[in-house]
DRENTOR-933465 format. One record per atom (N, C-alpha, C): x negated, y negated, z; residue in three letters. Coordinates in steps of 0.2 Angstrom, whole numbers, padded with zeros to 4 digits, always signed. Layout:
BEGIN
XYZALA;...
//
This chain:
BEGIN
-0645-0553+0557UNK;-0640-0549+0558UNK;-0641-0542+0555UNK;-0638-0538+0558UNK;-0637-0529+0555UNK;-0636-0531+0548UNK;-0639-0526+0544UNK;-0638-0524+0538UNK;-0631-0523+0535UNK;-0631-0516+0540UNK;-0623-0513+0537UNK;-0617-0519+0540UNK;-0617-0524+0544UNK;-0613-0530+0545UNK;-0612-0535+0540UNK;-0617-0536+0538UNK;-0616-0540+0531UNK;-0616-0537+0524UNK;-0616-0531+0525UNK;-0613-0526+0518UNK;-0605-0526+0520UNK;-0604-0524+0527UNK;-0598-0525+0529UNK;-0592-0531+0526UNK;-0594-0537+0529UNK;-0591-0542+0527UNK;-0593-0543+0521UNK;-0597-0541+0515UNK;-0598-0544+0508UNK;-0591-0536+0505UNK;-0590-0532+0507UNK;-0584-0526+0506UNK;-0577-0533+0506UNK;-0579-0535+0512UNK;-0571-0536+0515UNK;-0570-0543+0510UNK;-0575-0546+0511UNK;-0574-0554+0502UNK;-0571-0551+0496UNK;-0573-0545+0495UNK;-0572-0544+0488UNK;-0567-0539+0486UNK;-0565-0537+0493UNK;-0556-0536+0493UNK;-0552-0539+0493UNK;-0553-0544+0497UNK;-0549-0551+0497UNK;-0549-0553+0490UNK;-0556-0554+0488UNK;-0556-0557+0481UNK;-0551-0553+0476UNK;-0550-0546+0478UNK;-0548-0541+0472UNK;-0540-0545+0472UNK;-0537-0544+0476UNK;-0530-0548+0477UNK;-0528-0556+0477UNK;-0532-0559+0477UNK;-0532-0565+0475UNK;-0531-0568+0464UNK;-0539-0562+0464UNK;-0539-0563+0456UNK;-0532-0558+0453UNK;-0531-0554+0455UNK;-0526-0550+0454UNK;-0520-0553+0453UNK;-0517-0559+0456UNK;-0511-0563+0460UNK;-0511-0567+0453UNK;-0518-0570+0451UNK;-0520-0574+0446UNK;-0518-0571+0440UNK;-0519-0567+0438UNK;-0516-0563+0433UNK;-0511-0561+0431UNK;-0509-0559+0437UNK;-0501-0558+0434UNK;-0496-0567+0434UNK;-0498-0569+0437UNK;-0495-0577+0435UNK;-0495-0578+0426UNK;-0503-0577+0426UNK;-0506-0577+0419UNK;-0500-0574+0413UNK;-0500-0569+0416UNK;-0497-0565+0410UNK;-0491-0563+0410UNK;-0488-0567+0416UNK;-0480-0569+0416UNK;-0479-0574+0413UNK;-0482-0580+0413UNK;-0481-0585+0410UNK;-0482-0587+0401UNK;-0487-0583+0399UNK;-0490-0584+0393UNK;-0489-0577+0388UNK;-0489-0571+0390UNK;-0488-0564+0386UNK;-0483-0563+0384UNK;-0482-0560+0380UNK;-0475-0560+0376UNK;-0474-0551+0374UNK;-0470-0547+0377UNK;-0468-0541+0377UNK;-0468-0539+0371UNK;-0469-0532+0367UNK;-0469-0527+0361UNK;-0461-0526+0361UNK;-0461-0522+0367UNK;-0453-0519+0373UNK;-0452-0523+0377UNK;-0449-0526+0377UNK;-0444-0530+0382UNK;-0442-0526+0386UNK;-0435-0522+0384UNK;-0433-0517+0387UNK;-0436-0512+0392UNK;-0441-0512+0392UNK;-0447-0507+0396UNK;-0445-0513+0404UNK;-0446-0518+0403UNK;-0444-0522+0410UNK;-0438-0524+0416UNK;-0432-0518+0410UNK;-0426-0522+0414UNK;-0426-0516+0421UNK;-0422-0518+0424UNK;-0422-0512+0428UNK;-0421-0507+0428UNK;-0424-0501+0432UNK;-0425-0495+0430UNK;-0418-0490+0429UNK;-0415-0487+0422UNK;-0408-0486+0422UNK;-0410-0477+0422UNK;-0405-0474+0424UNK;-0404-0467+0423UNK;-0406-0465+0416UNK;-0404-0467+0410UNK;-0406-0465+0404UNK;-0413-0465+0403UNK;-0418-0468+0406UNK;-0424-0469+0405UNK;-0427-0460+0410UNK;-0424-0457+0415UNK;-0426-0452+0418UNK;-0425-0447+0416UNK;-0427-0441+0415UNK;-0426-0432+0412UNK;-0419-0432+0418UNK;-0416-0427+0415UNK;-0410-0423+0417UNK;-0411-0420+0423UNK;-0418-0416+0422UNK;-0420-0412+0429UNK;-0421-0416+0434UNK;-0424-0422+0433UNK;-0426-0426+0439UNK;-0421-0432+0440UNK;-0416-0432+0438UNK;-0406-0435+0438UNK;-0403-0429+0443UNK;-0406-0423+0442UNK;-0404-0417+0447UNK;-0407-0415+0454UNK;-0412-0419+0454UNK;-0417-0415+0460UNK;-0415-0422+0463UNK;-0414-0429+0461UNK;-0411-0432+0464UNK;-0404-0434+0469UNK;-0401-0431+0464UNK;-0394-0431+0468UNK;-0395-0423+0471UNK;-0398-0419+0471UNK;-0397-0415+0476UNK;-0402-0416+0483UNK;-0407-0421+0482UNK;-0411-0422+0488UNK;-0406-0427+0492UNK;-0399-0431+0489UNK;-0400-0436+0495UNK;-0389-0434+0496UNK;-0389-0426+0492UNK;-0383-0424+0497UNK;-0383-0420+0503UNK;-0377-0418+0507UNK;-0379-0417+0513UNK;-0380-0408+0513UNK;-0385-0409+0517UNK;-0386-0400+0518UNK;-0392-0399+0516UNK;-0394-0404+0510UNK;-0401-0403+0506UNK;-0405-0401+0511UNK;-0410-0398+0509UNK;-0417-0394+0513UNK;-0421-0390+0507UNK;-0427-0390+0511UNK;-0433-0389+0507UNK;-0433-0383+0501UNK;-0429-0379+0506UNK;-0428-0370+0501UNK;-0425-0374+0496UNK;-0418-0377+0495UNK;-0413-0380+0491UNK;-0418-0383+0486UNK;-0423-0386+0487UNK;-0426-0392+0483UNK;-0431-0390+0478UNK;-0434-0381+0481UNK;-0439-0379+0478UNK;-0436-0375+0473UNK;-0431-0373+0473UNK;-0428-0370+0467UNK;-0427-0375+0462UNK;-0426-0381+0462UNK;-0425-0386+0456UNK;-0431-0390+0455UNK;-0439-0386+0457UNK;-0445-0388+0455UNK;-0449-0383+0451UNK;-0456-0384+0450UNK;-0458-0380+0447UNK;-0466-0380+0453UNK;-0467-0374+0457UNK;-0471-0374+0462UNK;-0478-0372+0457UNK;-0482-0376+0458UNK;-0490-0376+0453UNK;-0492-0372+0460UNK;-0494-0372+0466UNK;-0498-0371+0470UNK;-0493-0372+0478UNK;-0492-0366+0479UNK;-0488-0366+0487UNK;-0491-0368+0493UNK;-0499-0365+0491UNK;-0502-0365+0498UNK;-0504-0372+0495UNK;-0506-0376+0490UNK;-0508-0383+0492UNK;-0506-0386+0492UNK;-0499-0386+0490UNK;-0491-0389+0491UNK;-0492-0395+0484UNK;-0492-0391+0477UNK;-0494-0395+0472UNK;-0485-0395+0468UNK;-0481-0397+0466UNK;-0474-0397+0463UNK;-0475-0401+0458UNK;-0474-0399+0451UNK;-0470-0403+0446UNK;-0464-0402+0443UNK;-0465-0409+0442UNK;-0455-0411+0436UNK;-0455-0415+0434UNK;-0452-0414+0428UNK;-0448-0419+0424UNK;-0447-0426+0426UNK;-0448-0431+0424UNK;-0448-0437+0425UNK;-0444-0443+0421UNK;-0447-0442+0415UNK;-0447-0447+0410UNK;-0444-0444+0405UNK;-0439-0448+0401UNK;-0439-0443+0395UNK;-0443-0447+0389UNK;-0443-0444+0384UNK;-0448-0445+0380UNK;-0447-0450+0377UNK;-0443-0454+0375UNK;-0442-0460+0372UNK;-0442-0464+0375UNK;-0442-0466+0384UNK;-0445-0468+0388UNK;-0453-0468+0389UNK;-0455-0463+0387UNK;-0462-0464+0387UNK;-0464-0467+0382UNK;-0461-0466+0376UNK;-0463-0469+0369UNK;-0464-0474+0369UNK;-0457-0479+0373UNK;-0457-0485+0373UNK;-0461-0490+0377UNK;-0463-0485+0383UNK;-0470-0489+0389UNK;-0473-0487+0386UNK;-0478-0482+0383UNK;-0484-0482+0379UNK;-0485-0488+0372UNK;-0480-0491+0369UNK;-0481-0497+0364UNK;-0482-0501+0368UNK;-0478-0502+0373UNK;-0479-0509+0376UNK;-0485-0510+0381UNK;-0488-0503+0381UNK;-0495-0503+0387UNK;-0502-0504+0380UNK;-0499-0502+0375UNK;-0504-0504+0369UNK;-0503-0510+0366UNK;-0497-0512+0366UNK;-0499-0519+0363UNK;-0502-0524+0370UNK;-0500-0522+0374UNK;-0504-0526+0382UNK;-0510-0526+0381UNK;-0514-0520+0380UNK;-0521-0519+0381UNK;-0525-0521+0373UNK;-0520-0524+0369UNK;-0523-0527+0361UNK;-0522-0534+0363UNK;-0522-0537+0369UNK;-0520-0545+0370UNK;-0522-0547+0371UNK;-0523-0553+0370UNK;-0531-0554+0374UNK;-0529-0559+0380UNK;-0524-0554+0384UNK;-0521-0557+0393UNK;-0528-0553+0398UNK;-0529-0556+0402UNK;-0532-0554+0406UNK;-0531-0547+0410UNK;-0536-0542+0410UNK;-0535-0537+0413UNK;-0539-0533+0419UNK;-0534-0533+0423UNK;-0538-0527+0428UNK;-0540-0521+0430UNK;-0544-0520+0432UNK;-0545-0511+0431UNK;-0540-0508+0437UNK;-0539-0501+0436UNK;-0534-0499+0440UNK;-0535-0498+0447UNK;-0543-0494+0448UNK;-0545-0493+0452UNK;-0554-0493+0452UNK;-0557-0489+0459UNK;-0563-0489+0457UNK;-0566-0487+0452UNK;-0564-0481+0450UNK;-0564-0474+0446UNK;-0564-0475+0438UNK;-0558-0477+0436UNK;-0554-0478+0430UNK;-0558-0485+0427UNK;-0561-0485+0421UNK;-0563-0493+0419UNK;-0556-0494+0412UNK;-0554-0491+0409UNK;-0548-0491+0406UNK;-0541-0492+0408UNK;-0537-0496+0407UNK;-0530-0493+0407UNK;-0526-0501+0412UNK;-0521-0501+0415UNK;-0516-0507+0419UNK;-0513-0507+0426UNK;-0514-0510+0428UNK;-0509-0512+0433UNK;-0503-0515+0433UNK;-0499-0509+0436UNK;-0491-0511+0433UNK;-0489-0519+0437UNK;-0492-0519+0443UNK;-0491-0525+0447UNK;-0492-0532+0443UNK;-0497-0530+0438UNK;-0500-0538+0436UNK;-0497-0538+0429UNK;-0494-0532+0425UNK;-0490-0533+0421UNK;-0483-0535+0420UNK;-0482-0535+0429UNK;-0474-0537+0430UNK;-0469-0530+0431UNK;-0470-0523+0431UNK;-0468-0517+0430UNK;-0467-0515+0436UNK;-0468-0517+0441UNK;-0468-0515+0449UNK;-0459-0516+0452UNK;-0457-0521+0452UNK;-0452-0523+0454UNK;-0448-0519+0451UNK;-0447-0520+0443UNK;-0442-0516+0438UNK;-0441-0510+0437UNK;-0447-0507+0437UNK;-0451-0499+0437UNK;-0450-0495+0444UNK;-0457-0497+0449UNK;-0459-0492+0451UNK;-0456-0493+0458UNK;-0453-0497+0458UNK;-0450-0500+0467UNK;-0446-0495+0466UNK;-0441-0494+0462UNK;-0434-0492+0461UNK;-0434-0485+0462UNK;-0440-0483+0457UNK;-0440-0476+0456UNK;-0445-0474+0465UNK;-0447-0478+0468UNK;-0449-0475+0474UNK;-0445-0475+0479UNK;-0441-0481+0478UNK;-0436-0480+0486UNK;-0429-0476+0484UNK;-0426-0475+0479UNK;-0423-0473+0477UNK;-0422-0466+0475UNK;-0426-0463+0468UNK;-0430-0457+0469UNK;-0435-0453+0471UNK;-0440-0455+0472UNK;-0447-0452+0476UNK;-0446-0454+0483UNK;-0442-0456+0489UNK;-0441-0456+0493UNK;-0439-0451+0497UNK;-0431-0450+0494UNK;-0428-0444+0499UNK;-0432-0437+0496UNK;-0434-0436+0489UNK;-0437-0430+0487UNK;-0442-0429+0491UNK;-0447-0435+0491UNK;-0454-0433+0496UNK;-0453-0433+0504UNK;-0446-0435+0506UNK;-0446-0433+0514UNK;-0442-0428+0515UNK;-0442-0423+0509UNK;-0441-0415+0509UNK;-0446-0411+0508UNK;-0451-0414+0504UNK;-0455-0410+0504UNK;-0463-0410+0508UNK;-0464-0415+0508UNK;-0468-0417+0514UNK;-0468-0423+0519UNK;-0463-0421+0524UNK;-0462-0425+0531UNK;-0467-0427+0536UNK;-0470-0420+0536UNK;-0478-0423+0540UNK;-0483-0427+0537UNK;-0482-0430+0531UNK;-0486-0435+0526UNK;-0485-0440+0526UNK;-0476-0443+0532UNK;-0474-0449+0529UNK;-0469-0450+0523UNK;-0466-0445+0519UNK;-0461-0443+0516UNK;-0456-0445+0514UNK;-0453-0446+0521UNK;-0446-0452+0521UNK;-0449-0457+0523UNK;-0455-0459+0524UNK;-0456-0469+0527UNK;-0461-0470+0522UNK;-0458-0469+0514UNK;-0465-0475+0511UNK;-0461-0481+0509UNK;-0466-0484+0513UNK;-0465-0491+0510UNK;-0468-0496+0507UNK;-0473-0494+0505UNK;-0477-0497+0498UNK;-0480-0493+0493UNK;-0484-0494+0488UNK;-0486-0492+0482UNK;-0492-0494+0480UNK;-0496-0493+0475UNK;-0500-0493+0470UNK;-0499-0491+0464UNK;-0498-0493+0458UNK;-0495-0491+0453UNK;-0500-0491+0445UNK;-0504-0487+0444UNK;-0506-0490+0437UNK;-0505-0483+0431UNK;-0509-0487+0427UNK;-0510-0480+0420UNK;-0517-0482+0419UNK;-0519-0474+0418UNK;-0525-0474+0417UNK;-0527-0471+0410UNK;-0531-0474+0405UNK;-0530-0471+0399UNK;-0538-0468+0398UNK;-0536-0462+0395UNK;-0543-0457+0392UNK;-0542-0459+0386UNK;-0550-0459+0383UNK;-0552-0461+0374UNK;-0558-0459+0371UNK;-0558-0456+0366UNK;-0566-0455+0365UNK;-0569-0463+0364UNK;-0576-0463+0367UNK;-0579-0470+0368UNK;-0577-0473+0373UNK;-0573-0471+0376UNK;-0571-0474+0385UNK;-0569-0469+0389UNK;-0567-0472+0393UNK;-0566-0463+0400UNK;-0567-0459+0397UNK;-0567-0451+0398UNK;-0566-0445+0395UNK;-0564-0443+0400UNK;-0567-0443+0404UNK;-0565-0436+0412UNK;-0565-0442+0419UNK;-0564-0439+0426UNK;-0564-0441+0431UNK;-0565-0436+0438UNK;-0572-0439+0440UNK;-0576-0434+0444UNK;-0569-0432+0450UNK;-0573-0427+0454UNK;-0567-0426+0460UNK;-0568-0431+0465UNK;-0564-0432+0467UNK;-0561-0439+0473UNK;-0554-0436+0477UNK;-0550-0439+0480UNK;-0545-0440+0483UNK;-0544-0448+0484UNK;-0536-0449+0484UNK;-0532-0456+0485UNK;-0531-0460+0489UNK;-0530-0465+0489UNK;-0529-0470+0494UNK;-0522-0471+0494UNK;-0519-0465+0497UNK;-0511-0463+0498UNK;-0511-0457+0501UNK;-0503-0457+0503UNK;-0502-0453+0508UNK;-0499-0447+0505UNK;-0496-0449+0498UNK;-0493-0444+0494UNK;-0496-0449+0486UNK;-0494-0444+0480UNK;-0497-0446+0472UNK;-0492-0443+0468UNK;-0489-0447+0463UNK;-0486-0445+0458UNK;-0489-0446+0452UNK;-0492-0442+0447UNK;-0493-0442+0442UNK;-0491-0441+0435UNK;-0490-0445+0433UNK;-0485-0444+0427UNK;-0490-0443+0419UNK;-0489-0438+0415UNK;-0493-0440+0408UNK;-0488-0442+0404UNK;-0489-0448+0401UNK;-0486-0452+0396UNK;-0486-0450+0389UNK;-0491-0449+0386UNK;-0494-0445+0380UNK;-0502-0447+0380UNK;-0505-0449+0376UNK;-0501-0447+0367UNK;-0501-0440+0365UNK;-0506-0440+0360UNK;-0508-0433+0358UNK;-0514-0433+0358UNK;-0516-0426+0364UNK;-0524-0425+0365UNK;-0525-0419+0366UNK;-0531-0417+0366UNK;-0532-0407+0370UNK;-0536-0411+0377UNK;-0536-0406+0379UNK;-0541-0405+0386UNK;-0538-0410+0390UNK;-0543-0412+0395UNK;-0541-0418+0400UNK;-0536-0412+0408UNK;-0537-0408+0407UNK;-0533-0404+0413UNK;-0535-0406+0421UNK;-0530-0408+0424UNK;-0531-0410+0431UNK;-0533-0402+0434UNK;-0538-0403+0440UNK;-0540-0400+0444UNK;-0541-0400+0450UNK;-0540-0396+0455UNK;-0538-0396+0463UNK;-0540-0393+0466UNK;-0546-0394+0472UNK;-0549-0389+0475UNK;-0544-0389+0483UNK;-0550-0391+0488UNK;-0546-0391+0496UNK;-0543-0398+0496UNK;-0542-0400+0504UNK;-0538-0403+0507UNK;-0545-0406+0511UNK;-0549-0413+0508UNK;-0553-0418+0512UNK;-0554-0417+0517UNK;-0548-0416+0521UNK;-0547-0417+0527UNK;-0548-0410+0530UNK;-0551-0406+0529UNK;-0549-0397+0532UNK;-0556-0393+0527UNK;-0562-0396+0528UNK;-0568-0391+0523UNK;-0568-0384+0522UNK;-0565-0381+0518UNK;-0564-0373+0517UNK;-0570-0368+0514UNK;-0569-0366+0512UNK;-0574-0362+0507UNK;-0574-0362+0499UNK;-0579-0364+0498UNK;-0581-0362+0489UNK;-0574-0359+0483UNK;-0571-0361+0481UNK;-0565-0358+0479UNK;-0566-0360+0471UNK;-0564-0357+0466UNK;-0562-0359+0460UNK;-0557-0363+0459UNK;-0557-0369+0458UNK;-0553-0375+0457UNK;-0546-0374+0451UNK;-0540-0375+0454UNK;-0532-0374+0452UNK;-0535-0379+0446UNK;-0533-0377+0441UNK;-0533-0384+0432UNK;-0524-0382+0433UNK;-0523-0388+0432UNK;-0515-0388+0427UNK;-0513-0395+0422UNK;-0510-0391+0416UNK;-0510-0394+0411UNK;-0506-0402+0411UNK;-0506-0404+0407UNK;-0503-0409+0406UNK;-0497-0408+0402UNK;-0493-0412+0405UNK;-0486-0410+0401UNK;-0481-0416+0399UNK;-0483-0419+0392UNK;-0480-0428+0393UNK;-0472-0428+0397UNK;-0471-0431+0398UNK;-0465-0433+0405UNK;-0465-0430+0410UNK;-0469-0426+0412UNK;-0467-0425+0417UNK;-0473-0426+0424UNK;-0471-0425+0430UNK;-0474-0428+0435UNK;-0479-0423+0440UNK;-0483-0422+0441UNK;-0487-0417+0448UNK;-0487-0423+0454UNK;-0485-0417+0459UNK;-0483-0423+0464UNK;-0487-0418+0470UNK;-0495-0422+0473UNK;-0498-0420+0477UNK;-0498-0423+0483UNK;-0501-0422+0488UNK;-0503-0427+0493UNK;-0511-0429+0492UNK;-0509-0436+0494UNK;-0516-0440+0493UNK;-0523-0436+0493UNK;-0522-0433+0499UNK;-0530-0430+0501UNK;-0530-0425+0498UNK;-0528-0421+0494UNK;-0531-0415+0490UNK;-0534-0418+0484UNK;-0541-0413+0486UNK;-0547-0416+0480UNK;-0543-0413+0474UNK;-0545-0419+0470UNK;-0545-0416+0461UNK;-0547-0421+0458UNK;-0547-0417+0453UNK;-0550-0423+0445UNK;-0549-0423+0440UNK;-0550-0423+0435UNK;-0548-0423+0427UNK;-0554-0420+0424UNK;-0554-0414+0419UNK;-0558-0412+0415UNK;-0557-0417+0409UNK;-0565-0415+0405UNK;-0566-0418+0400UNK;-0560-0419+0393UNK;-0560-0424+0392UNK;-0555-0423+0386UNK;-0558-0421+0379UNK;-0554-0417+0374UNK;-0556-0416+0371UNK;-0553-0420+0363UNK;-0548-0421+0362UNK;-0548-0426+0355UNK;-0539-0429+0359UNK;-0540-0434+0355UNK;-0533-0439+0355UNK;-0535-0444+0361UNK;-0530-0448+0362UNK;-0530-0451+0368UNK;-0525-0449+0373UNK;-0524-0450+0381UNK;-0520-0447+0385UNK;-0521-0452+0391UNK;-0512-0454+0392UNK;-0511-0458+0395UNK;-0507-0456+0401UNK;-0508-0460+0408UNK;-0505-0455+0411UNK;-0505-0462+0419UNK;-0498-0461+0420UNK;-0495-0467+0426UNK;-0495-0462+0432UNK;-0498-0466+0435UNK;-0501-0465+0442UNK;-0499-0468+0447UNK;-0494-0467+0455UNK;-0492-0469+0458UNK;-0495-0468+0464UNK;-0498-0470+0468UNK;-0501-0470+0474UNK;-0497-0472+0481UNK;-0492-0468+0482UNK;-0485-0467+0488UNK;-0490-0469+0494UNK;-0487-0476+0500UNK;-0489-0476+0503UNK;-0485-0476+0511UNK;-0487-0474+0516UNK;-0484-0474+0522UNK;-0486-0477+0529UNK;-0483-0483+0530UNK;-0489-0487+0536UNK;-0488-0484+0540UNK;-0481-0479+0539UNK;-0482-0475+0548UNK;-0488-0471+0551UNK;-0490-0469+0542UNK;-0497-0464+0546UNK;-0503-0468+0545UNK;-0504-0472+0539UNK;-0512-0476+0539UNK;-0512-0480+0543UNK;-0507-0484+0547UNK;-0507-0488+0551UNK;-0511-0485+0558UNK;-0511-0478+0559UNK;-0514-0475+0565UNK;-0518-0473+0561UNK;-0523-0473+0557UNK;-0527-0468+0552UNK;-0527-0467+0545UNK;-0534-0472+0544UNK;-0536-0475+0539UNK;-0538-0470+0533UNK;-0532-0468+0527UNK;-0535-0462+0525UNK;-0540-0460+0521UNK;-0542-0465+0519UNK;-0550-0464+0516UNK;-0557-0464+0522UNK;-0556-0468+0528UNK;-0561-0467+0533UNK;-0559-0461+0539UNK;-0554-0460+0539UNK;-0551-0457+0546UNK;-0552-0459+0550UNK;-0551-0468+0552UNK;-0553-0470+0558UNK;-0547-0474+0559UNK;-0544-0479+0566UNK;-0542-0483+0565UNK;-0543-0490+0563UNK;-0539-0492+0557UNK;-0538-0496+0552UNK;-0539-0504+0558UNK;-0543-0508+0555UNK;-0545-0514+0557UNK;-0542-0518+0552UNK;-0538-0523+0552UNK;-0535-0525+0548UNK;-0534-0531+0544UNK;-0536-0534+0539UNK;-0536-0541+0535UNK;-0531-0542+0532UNK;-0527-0550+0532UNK;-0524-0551+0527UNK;-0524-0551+0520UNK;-0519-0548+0516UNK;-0522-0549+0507UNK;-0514-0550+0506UNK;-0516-0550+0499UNK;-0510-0552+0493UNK;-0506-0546+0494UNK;-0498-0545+0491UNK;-0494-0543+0491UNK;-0493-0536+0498UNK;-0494-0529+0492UNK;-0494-0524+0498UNK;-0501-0523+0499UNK;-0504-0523+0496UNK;-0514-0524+0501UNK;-0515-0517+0498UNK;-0518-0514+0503UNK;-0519-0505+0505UNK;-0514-0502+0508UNK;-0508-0507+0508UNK;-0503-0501+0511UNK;-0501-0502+0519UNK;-0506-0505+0520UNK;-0504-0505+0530UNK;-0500-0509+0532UNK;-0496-0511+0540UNK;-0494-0517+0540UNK;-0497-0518+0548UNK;-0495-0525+0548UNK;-0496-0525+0556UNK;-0490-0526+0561UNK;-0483-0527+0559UNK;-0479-0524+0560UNK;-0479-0515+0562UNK;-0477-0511+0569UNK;-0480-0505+0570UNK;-0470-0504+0567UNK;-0470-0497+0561UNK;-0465-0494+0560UNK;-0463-0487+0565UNK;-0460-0486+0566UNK;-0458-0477+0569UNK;-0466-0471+0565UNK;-0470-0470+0570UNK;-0475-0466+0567UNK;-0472-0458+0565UNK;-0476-0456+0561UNK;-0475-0447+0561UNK;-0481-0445+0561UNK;-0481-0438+0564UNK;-0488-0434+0564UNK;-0491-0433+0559UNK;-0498-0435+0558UNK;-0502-0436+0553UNK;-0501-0428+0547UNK;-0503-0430+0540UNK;-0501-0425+0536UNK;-0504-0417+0538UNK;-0501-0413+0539UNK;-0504-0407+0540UNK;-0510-0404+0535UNK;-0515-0402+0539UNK;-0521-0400+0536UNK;-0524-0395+0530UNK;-0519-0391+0531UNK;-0519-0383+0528UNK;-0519-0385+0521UNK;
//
């Protein structure tokens, strides 16, 4: 048989695998792990979010809201690449995930890596965080927010996620080459601790090859979030002392990967997996126009 046919299929086993072992884990460590925080688990309460982002929420989902409206209560990192941060988390909310994400990764529960990229850090899915955590905060506030500020991306119809923490340390990760996501939109959140360097970076848009430019850095700022669209390349510079943690949401939209596969740009040929998979479904929802290029 074709080579690339059986590279093919040996791809598609160990995706499958990825979600099967995945499913096994977190059984694991539902059953046998015992919380630092508890309270990190229960459902996501207002107290746990910043004030700015208790505001930009209740102004995205009253009536009349619109984009102008919404940018006045953000902080625009990049117009033209459409890069926005805010406030998220308050800090004693960070404090309290960051023990309970260290005492997790000092246990000797099985663990997954977050993505290709990252060999450090968790998945909120197999630590049980998904439901309590990142559902809430996606359908609830990263929803209406994202389908004001980017409607062409699928904005208003995400319906799944990817959700991890990816941790920098001298003698483990330091930096993170440039890539783009496996989403249609990204929310990034820095947790803490105390560290220098590690600045995110942001050239073009994958999908639109431009010219040579000098890459956008923006600092990190614990609690609060930079909220891109998937395909704008970026990366993490080198860290320089402490460690730095930082929750990663990968917002996904079946309306648009479902017609186009954002990592191939092709049309999605499709396997069944464990829970939300990569995000597509076979159910066809109300499509939108794929994410604008610029």
């Amino acid at each position: 048989r074709w080579a690339w046919l059986v590279e093919l299929e040996q791809e598609v086993e160990r995706r499958q695998r990825l979600g099967q072992e995945s499913a096994a884990r977190k059984a694991l460590i539902a059953s046998s792990y015992h919380p630092a925080r508890p309270e990190v688990y229960n459902s996501l309460q207002d107290a746990a979010l910043a004030p700015e982002f208790l505001a930009v929420a209740q102004y995205t989902t009253s009536p009349g809201a619109d984009l102008q409206g919404l940018l006045q209560r953000l902080e625009t990192v990049s117009e033209e690449k459409r890069i926005y941060r805010v406030p998220v988390f308050t800090a004693p909310f960070c404090q309290a995930l960051l023990e309970e994400l260290d005492h997790f990764e000092q246990s000797d529960m099985p663990k997954g890596r977050p993505n290709t990229m990252n060999n450090y850090g968790v998945l909120l899915y197999e630590l049980g965080l998904d439901k309590p955590l990142v559902t809430p905060l996606r359908e609830r506030f990263l929803q209406p927010l994202m389908a004001l500020l980017y409607p062409d991306c699928g904005g208003g119809q995400l319906d799944s996620h990817r959700a991890f923490v990816v941790k920098y340390a001298p003698g483990q990760d330091r930096e993170l080459g440039c890539h783009y996501d496996n989403a249609e939109l990204t929310l990034n959140v820095a947790l803490g601790k105390a560290f220098t360097g590690g600045a995110l970076y942001f050239g073009g848009f994958f999908q639109a090859p431009a010219a040579q430019t000098e890459p956008l850095e923006v600092e990190h700022v614990v609690g609060q979030g930079v909220l891109h669209r998937g395909g704008q390349l970026h990366g993490a510079r080198p860290l320089g002392t402490g460690e730095r943690w930082n929750l990663v949401i990968w917002l996904r939209a079946s309306a648009v990967r479902n017609r186009l596969c954002p990592m191939c740009c092709r049309e999605p040929d499709l396997v069944d997996d464990e829970g939300f998979g990569d995000g597509f479904t076979r159910e066809e929802p109300a499509t939108v126009d794929v994410c604008a290029l610029t």
